[in-house]
C-alpha positions in Angstrom: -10.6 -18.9 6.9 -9.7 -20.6 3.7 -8.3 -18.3 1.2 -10.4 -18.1 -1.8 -9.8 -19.8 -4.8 -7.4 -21.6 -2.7 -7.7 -24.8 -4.5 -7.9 -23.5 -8.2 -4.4 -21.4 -7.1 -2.9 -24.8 -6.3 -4.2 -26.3 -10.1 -2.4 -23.2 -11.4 0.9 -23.6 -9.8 1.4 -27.1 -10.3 0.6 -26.5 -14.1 3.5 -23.8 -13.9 5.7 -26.2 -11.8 5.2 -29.3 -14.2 4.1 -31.4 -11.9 2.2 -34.0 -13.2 1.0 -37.6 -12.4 1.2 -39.2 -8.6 3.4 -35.6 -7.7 0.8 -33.6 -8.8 -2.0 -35.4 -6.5 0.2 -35.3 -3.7 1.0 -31.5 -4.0 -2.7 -30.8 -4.2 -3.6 -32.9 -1.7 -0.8 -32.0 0.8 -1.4 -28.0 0.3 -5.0 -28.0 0.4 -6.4 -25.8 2.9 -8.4 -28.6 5.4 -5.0 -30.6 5.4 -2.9 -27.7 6.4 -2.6 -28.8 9.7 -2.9 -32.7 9.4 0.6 -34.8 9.9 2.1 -36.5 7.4 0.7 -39.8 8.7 -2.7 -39.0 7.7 -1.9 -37.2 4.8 -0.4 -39.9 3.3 -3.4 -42.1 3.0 -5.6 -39.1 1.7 -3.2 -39.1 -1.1 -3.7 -42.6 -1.8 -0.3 -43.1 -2.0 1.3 -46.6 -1.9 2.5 -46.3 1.5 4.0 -43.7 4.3 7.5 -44.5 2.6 6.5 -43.8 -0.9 4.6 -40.7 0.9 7.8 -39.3 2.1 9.8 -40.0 -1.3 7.1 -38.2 -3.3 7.2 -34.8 -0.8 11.5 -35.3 -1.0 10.7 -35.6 -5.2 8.1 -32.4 -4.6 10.6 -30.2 -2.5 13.6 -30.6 -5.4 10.6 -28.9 -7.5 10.3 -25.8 -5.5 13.8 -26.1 -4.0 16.0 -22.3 -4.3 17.9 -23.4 -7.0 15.0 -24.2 -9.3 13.2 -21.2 -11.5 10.3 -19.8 -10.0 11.1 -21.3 -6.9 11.1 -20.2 -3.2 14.2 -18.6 -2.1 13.9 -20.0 1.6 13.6 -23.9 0.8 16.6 -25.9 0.4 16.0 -29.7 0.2 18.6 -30.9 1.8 17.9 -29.4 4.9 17.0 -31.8 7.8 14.0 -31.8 9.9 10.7 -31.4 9.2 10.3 -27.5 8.3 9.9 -28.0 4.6 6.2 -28.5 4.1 5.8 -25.5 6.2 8.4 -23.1 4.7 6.9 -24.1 1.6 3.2 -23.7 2.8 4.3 -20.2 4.0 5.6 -18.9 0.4 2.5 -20.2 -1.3 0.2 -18.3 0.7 1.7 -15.1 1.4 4.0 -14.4 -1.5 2.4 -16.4 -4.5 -0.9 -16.5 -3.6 -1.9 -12.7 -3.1 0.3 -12.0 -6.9 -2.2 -14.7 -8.2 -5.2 -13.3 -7.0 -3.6 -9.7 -8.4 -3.2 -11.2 -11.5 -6.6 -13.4 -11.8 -8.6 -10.3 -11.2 -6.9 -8.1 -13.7 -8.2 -8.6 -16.7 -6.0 -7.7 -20.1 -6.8 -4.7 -22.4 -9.5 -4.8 -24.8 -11.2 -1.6 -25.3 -10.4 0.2 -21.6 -12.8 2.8 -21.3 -11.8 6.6 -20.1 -10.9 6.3 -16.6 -11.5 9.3 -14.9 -7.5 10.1 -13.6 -8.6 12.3 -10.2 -10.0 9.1 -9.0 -8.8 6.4 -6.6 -7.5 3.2 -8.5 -9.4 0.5 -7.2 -7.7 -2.8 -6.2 -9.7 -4.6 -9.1 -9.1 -1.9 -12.1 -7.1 -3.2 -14.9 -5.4 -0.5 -14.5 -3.7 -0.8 -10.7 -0.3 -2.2 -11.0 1.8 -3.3 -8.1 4.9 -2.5 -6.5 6.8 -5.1 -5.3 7.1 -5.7 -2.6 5.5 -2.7 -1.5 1.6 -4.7 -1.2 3.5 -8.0 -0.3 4.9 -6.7 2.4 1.9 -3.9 3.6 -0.5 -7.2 3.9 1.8 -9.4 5.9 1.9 -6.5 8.4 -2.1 -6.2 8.5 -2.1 -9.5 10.0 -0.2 -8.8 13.0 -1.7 -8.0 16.5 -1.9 -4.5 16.9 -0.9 -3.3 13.6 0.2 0.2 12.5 1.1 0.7 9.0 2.1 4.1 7.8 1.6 5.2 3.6 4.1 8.1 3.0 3.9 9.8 -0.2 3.3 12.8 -1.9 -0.3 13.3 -3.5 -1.7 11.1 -6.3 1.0 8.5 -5.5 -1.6 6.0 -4.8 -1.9 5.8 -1.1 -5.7 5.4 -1.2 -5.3 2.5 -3.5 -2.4 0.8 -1.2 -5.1 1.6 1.4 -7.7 0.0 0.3 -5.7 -3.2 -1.2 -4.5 -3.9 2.3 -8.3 -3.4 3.8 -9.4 -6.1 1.5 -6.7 -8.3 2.5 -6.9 -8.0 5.9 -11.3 -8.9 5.2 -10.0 -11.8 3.0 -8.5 -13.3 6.3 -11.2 -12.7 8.7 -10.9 -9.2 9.7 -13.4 -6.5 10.0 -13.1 -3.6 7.1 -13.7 -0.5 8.4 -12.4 2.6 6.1 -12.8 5.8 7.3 -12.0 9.4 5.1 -11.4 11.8 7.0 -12.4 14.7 4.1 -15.5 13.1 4.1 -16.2 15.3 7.8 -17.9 18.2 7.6 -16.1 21.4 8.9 -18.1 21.5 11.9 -17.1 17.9 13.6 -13.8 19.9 13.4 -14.8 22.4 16.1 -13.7 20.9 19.2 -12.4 17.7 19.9 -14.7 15.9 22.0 -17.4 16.4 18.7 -14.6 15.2 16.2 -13.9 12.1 18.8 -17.9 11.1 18.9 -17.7 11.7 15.1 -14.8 9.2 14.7 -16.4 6.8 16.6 -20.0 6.8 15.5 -18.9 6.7 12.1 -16.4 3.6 12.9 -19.5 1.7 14.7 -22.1 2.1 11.8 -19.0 0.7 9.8 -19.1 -2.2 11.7 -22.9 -2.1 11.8 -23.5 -1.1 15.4 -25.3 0.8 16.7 -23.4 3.9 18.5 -23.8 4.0 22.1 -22.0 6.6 22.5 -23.8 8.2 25.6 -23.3 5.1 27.9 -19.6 5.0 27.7 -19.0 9.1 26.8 -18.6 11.7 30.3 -16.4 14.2 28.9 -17.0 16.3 32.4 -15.9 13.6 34.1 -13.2 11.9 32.4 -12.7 13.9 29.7 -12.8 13.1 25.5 -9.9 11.1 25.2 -10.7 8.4 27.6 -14.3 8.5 26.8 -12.7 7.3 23.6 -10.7 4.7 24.7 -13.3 3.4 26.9 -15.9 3.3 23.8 -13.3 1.3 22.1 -12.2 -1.1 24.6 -15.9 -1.8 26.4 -18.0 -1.9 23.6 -16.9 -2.2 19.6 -13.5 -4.3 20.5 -15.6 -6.2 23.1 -18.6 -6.7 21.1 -16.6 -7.6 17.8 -15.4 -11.3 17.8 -12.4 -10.7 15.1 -9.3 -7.8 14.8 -10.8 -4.7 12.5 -8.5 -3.3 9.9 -9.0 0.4 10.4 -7.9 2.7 7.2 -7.9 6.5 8.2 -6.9 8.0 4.7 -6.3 11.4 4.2 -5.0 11.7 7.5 -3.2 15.0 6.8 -6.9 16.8 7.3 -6.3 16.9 11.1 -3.5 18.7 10.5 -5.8 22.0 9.7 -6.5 21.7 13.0 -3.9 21.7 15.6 -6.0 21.8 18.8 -7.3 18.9 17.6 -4.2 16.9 16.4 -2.0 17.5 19.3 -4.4 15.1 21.4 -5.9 12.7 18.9 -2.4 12.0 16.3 -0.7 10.9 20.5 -3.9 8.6 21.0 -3.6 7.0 17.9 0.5 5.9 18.9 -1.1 5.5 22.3 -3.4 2.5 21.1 -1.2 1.0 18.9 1.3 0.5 22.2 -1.5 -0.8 24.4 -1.1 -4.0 22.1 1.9 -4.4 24.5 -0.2 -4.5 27.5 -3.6 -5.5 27.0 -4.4 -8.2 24.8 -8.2 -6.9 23.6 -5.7 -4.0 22.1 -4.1 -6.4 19.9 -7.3 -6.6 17.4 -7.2 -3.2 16.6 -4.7 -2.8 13.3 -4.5 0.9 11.9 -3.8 1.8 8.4 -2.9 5.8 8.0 -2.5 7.7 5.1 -1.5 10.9 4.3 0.2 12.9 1.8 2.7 14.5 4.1 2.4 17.9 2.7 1.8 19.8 5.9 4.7 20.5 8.3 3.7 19.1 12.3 5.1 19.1 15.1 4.7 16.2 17.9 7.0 15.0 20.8 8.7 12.3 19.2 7.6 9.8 22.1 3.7 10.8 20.8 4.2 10.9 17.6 2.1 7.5 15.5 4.4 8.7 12.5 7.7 6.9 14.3 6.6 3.5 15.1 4.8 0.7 13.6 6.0 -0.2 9.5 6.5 2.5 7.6 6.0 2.2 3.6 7.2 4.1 1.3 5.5 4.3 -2.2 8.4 4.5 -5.1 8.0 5.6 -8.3 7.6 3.5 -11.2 10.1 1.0 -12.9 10.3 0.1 -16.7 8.4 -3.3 -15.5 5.7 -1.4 -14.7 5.6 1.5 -16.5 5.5 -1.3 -19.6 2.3 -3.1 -18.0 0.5 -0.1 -17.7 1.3 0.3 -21.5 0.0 -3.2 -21.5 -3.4 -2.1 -20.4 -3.5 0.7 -23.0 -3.1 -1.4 -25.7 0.6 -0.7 -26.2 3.1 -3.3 -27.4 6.5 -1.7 -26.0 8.2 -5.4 -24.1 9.4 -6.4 -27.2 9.8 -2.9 -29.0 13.5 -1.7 -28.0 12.5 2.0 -29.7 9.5 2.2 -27.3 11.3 0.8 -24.3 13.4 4.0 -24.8 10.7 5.8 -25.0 9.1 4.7 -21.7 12.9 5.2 -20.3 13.4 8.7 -20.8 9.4 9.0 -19.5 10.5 7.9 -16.1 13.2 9.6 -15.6 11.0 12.8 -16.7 8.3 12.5 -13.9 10.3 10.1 -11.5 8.0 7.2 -12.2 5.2 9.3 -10.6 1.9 6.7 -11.5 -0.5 9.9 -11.5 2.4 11.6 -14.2 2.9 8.1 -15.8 -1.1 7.9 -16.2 -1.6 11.3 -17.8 0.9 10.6 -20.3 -0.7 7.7 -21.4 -4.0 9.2 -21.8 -2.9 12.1 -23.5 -1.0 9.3 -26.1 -4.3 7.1 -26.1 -7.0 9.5 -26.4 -5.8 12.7 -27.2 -2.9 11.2 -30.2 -0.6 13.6 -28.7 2.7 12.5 -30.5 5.3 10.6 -28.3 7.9 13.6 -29.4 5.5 16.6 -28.6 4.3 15.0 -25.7 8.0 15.1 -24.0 9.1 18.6 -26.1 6.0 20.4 -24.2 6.0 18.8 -20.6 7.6 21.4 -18.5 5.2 24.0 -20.3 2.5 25.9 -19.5 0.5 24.3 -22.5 1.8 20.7 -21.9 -0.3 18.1 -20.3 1.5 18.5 -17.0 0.8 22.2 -17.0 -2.2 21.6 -14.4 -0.1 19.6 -12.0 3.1 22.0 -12.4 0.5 25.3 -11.7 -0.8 23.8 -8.2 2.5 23.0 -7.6 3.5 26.8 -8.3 0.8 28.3 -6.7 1.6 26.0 -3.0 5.7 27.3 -3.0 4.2 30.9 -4.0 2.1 31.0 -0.5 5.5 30.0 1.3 8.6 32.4 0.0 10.7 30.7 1.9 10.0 27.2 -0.1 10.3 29.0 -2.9 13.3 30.8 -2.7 14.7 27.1 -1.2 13.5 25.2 -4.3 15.0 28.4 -6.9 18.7 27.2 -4.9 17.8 23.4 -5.5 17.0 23.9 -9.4 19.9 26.8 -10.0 22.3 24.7 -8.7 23.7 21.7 -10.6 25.2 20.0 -7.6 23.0 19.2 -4.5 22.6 22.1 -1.9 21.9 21.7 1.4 18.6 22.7 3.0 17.7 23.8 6.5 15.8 20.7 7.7 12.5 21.7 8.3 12.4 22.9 4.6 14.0 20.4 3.2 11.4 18.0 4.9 8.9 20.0 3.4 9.4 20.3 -0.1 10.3 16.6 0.2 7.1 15.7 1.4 5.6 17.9 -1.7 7.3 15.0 -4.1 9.0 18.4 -5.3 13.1 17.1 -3.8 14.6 13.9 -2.9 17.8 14.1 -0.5 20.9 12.4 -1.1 22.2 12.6 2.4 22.3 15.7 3.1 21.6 17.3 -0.3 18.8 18.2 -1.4 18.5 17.4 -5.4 15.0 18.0 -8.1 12.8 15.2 -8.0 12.7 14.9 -11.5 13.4 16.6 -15.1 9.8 17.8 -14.9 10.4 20.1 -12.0 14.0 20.9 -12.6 12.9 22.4 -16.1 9.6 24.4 -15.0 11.1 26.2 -11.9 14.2 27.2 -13.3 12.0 28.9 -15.9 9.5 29.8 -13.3 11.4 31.0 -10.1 
């Protein structure tokens, strides 16, 4: 499937290569989509060029252009290599490393008068305010493609999971996959109570996704052959069988199962159980799984059933300066070229550890509130500052478990890293609250060193 706005990409990057004249018609012609797969002896003659000979000098002329050694271009190209690998080394960067930052870019419109975006809300892929992570979305997208995909979003909440999610859905549609995305607290309470109704749940909600009608009852005998392999058998018999391409299939908010352990023991083991059937049947191999969850809740699975120890694993980081000064971008804020403000959006980072939820609040109390750059950082750790919400919740969660809290008083009281037993230390790690340094356990951030050493 060609990617779209393959050919108007290919316009754009020769005007930011420089290519012009007789190398600029072979590049487009060489790299467009429907001559991907053609050899160079009928490429030549599309390209009108003089002959095969002159052909093959031009692509030598067009390589040195996007050889490593050039600015801007690909790191894995070197000219002087033999054999015939260029084009496609080449071909390969364009499309999987270039091409989804120009589509980022092209459909990320510059600040003008950005309305109030409400800040509990998912940042969609298109907002003009979703910045990426490199090479966090890069990398998340190659994996999509693979047969039998698992890809795991770790983070703490309001990291931006959902929107990683939901990026890597869209890709995966982009290049002929099914989208199916699936919430899991959008289920009622009740699909909860056992799990053969949570499993008939899942899976007519997947197939009216996909626009099927659920057949539930002609491949479901619980009696028989109990919930699990009902499952398995709806999958394999009917929605992978009936659906001619892979689906991309996003379970966010994962961590709801985790309220119910009856139910989790069995269906957290399938999901693993699935992805490994890749191995052995092929029909496996077009089912790719997205999970996200915000890791906040403690579980325990047999490592060799767990989903949360194979596939690829991505972590969300913080924020850099880069990206903390885009976002500023989007607000209307000149800070590249102001050192006084790059300071500024320094000493903001290292306050909320680049947190993009922390980043965003301070930004709308600074755009729409004219909170002062000064008061804003004097009254963070507060109870009146604008993190005061944020920092409450956070309170209120270590309050519930005395033995977090007293663990997180150690972590703030001492100046040095302590180390944690490992079960808590996982925990308040997961809560965004600690990052470990080996085996030391060390504040997060200024934010939450600040309000529980005044608070616990």
């Amino acid at each position: 499937m060609k990617p779209k706005g393959w050919d108007q990409f290919l316009k754009e990057v020769a005007i930011d290569q420089n290519l012009k004249g007789r190398l600029r018609e072979i590049f487009l012609v060489r790299f467009a989509y429907e001559n991907w797969r053609k050899p160079d002896t009928k490429v030549w003659e599309l390209a009108e060029a003089a002959s095969h000979e002159t052909y093959k000098k031009q692509m030598t002329e067009l390589y040195s252009c996007f050889a490593n050694d050039q600015p801007n271009g690909c790191p894995e190209l070197d000219p002087r290599s033999k054999g015939p690998g260029k084009f496609q080394v080449l071909r390969e960067w364009l499309k999987d490393i270039k091409y989804p930052d120009w589509k980022q870019a092209s459909a990320m419109p510059t600040f003008s008068s950005l309305s109030i975006i409400d800040l509990q809300m998912c940042i969609k892929v298109d907002s003009p305010i979703y910045v990426q992570r490199p090479p966090v979305e890069v990398d998340s997208c190659q994996e999509i493609l693979k047969p039998g995909a698992l890809i795991r979003i770790k983070a703490p909440e309001k990291m931006g999971k959902t929107s990683l999610l939901n990026t890597i859905l869209v890709y995966a549609e982009a290049y002929d996959c099914y989208k199916v995305y699936l919430n899991l607290r959008g289920a009622e309470g009740a699909m909860f109570t056992t799990l053969d109704k949570f499993l008939r749940w899942f899976c007519a909600n997947i197939s009216r996704e996909l626009g099927l009608k659920p057949e539930l009852d002609d491949y479901w005998d619980e009696e028989l052959f109990g919930s699990l392999v009902s499952c398995k058998t709806y999958f394999q018999s009917y929605l992978l069988k009936k659906i001619d391409r892979p689906i991309a299939l996003g379970l966010d908010n994962l961590d709801r199962i985790f309220e119910y352990p009856d139910i989790a023991k069995d269906f957290l083991p399938m999901l693993r159980y699935w992805h490994e059937e890749a191995n052995n049947l092929k029909i496996w191999q077009n089912l790719r799984l997205v999970i996200a969850n915000s890791t906040e809740v403690y579980i325990k699975l047999d490592a060799n059933q767990s989903p949360f120890n194979v596939g690829r694993q991505i972590k969300l980081p913080g924020f850099n300066l880069e990206q903390v000064l885009t976002l500023a971008k989007y607000y209307g804020f000149s800070w590249s070229e102001d050192k006084k403000q790059q300071e500024f959006a320094k000493y903001l980072i290292e306050m909320v550890g680049g947190h993009p939820y922390l980043i965003r609040l301070a930004f709308d109390a600074l755009t729409y509130k004219n909170i002062p750059q000064n008061k804003l950082l004097e009254e963070a750790s507060t109870q009146g500052g604008i993190y005061g919400a944020h920092l409450r919740r956070h309170w209120s969660n270590l309050q519930s478990s005395p033995g977090l809290a007293e663990a997180m008083k150690q972590v703030v009281k001492t100046e040095m890293g302590v180390q944690l037993e490992p079960s808590v230390a996982y925990k308040l790690e997961s809560m965004g609250l600690i990052n470990l340094v080996g085996d030391e356990a060390q504040p997060t951030c200024k934010l939450y060193h600040s309000y529980f050493l005044d608070n616990l």
